[in-house]
C-alpha angles and dihedrals in degrees: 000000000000120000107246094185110129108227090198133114107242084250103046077048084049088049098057094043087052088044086051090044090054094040080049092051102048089048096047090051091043083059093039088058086042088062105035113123092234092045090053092048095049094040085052092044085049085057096048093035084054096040087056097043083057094043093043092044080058104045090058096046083054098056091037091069090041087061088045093054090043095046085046089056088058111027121061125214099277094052089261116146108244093227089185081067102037104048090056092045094040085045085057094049092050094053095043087053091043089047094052097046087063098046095057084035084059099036085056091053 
């Protein structure tokens, strides 16, 4: 059998409890921040806040390479506009905005 005997002064017995009380407290206030209704909303903001910073960094990464593709469609090496791909493109855009511009000008008369 162990010897259960305690080898310690009472205050050194008094010092260790009141050790234990403050390591308690802090841990019970600790929790009691943890719980608390405004700790949890902003723990749960600082996720979403987070979640959208990432989704929105890659979405402009995202669009970032697409204006790279579409500037490299029209642009050569040297920063030189491709007319052969700009006046067909600018020619469309004419005629969609012409063709629009009759069908409102016929829908008013």
């Amino acid at each position: 059998m162990a010897d259960t005997a305690d080898s310690r002064t009472p205050a050194e017995i008094e010092a260790d409890i009141r050790r234990r009380r403050e390591v308690l407290a802090e841990t019970l206030d600790e929790i009691g921040v943890r719980v608390h209704p405004k700790t949890i909303v902003a723990d749960a903001k600082a996720k979403v806040t987070s979640h959208v910073d990432h989704t929105l960094g890659r979405a402009y990464v995202q669009v970032n390479r697409v204006v790279s593709d579409v500037r490299a469609q029209f642009v050569d090496g040297d920063g030189a506009p491709r007319l052969e791909r700009i006046v067909p493109v600018a020619l469309v855009a004419v005629g969609v905005v012409g063709l629009l511009a009759l069908g409102t000008r016929r829908r008013r008369g």
